[in-house]
N, CA, C and O of each residue as an XYZ file, in Angstrom:
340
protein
N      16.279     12.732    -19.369
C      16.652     12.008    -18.160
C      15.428     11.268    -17.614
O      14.333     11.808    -17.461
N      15.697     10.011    -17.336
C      14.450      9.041    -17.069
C      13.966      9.496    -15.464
O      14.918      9.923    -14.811
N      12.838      9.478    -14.831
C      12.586      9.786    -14.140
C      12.780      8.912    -13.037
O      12.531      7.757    -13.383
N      13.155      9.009    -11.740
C      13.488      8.440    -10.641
C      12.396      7.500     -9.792
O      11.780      8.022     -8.863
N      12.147      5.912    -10.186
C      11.584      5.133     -9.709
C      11.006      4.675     -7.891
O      11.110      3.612     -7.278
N      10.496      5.808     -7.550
C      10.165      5.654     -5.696
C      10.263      4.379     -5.418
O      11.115      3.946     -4.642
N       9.447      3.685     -5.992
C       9.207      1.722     -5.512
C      10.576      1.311     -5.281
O      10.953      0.851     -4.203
N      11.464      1.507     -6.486
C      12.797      0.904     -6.294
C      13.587      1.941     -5.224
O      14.363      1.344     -4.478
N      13.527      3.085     -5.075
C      14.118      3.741     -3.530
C      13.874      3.347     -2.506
O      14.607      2.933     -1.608
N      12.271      3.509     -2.619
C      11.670      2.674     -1.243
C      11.677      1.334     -0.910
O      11.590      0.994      0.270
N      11.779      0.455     -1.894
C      12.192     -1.451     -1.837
C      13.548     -1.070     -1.399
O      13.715     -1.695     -0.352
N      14.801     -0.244     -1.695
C      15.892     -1.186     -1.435
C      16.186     -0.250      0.023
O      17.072     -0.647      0.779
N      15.583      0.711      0.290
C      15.674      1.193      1.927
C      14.528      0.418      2.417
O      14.418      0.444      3.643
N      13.795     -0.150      1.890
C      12.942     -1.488      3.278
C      13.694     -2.548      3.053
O      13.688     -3.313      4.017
N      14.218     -2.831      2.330
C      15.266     -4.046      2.428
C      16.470     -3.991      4.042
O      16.495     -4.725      5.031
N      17.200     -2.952      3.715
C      17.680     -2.972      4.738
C      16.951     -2.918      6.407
O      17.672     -3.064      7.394
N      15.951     -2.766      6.486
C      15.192     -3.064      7.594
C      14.126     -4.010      8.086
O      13.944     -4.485      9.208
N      13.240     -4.210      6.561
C      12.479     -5.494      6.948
C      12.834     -6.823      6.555
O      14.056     -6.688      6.613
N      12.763     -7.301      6.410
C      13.259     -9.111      6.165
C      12.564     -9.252      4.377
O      11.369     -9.067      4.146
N      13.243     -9.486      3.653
C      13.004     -9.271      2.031
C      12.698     -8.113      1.663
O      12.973     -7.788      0.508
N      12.126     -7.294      2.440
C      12.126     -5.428      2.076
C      10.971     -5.098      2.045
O      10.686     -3.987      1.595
N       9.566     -6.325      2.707
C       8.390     -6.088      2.227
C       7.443     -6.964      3.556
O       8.017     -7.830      4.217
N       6.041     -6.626      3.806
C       5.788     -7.681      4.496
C       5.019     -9.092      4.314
O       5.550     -9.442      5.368
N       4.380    -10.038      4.007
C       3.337    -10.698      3.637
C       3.320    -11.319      2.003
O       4.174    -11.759      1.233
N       2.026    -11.111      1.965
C       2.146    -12.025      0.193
C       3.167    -11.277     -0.786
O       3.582    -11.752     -1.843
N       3.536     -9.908     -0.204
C       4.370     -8.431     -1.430
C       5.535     -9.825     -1.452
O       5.648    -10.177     -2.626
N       5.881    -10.169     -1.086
C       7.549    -11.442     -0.819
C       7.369    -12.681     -2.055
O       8.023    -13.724     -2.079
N       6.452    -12.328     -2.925
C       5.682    -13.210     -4.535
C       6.721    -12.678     -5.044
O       7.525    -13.454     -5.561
N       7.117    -10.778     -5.063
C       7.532    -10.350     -6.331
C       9.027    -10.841     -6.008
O       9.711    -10.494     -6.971
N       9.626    -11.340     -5.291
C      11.149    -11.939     -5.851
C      10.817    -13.319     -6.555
O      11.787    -13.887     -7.057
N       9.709    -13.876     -6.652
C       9.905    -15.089     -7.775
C       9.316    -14.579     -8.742
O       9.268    -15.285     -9.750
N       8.771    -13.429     -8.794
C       8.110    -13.506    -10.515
C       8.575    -11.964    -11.101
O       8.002    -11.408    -12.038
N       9.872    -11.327    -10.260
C      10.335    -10.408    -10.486
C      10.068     -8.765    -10.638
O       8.882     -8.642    -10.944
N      10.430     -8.020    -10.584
C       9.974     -6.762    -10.391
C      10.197     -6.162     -9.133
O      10.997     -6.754     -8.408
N       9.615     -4.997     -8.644
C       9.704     -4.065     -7.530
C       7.702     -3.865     -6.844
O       6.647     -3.381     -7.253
N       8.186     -4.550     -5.710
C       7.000     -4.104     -5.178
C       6.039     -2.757     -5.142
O       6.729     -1.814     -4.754
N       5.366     -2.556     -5.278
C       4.388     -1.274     -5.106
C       4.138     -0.705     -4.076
O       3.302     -1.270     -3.371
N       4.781      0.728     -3.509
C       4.611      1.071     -2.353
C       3.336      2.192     -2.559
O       3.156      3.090     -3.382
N       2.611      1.731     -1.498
C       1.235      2.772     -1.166
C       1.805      4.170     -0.572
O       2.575      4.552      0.309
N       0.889      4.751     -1.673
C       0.901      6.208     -0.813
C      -0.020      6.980     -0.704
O      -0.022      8.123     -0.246
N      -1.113      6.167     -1.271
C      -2.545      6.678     -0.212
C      -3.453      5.634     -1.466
O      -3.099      5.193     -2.559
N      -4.741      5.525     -0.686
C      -5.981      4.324     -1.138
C      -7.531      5.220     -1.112
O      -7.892      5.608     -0.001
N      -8.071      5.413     -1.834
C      -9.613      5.753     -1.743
C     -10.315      4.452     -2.403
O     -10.058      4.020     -3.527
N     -11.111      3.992     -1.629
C     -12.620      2.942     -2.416
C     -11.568      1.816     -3.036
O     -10.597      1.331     -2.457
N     -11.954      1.590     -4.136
C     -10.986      0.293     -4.802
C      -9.766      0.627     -5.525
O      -9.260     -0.287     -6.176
N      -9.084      2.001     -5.533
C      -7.773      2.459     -6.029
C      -6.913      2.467     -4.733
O      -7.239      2.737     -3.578
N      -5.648      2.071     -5.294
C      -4.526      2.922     -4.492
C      -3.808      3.470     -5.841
O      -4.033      3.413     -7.050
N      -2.506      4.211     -4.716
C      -1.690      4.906     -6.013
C      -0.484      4.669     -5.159
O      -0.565      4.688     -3.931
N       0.846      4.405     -5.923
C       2.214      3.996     -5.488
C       3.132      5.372     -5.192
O       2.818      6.562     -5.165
N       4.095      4.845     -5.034
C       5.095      6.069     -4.871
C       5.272      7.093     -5.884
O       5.466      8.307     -5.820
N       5.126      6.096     -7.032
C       5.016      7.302     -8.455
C       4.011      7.994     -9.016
O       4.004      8.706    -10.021
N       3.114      7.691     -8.214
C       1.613      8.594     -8.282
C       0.730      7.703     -9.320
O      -0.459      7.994     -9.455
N       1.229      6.745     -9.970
C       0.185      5.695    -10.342
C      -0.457      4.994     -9.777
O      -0.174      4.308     -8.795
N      -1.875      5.135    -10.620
C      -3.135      4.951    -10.234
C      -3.774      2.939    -10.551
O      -3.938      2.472    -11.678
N      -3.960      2.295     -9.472
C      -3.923      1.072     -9.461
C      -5.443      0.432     -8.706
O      -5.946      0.950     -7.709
N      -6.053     -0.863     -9.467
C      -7.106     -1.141     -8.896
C      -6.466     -2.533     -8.126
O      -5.877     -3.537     -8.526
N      -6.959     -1.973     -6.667
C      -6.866     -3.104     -5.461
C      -7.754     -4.449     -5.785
O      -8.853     -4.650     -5.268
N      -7.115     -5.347     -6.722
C      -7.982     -6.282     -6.858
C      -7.840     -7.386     -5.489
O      -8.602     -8.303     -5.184
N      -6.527     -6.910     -4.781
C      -6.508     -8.064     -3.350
C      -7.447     -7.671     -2.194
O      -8.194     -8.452     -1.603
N      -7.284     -6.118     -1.909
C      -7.831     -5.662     -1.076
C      -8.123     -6.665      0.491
O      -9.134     -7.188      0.960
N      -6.983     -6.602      0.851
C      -7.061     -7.623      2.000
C      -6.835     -7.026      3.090
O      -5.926     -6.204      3.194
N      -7.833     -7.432      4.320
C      -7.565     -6.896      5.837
C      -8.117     -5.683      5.630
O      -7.443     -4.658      5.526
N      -9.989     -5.749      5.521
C     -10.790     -4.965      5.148
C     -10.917     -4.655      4.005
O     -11.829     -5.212      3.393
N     -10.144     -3.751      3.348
C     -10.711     -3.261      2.346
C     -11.741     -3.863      1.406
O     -12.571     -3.203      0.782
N     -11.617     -5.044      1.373
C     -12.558     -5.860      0.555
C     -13.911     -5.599      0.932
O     -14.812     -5.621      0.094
N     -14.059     -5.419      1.820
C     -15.376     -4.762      2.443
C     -16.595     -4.086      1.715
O     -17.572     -4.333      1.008
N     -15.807     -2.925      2.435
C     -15.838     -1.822      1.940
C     -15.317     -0.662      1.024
O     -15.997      0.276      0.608
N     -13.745     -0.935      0.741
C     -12.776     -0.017      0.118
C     -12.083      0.446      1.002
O     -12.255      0.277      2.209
N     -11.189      1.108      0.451
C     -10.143      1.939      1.313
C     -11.037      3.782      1.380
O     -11.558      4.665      0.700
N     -10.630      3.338      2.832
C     -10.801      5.080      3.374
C     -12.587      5.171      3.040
O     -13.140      6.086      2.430
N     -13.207      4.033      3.592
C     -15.079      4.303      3.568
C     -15.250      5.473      4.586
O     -14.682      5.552      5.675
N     -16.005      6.244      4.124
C     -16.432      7.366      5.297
C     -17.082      6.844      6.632
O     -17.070      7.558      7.636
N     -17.730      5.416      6.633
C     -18.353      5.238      7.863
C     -17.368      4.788      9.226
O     -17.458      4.905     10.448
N     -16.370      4.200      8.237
C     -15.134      3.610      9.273
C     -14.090      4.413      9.582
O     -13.309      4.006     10.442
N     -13.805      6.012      8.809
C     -13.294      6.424      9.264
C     -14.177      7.263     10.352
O     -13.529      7.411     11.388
N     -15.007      7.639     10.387
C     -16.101      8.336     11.229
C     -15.709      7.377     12.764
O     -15.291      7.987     13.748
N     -15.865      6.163     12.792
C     -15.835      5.344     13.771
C     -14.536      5.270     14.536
O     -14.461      5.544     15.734
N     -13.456      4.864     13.746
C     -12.211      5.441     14.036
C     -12.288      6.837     14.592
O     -12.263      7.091     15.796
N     -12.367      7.573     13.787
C     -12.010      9.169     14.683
C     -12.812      9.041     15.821
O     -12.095      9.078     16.822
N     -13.899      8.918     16.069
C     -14.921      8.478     17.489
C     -14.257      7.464     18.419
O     -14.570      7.399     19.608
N     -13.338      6.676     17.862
C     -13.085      5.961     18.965
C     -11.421      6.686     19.425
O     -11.009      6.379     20.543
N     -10.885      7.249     18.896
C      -9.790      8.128     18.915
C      -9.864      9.428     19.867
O      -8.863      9.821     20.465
N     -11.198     10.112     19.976
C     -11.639     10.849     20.535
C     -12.295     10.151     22.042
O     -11.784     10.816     22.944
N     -12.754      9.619     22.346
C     -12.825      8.278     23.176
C     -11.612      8.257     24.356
O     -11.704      8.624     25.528
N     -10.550      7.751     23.708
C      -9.238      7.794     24.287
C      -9.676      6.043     24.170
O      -8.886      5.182     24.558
């Protein structure tokens, strides 16, 4: 029995709520086909999708390009400013 595809669970329940099922540039994959990649967590230049595959963030956009996902100095700063109020 083939194993149960998250991306395609999770694309067609964001469909019904967001506008194409996705937000931003992800709205490419209805012209060049396929199922978007849903994040389910990012360290440095990897994320990994719903199916636990392991993927290099070559867009890394809205920070990450930076630094990576989940840098220790920015989360440090974050939690400090969280604590803050």
């Amino acid at each position: 029995m083939a194993k149960l595809d998250q991306n395609e669970v999770l694309f067609e329940r964001a469909q019904k709520t967001i506008p194409g099922g996705v937000n931003s540039p992800v709205r490419a994959f209805r012209q060049v086909g396929g199922t978007p990649r849903f994040v389910a967590k990012a360290k440095g230049p990897y994320f990994w999708d719903a199916n636990g595959q392991k993927y290099i963030d070559y867009i890394g956009s809205w920070g990450p390009m930076i630094l990576g996902h989940g840098h220790p100095a920015v989360l440090e700063a974050v939690q400090k400013a969280a604590l803050d109020g």
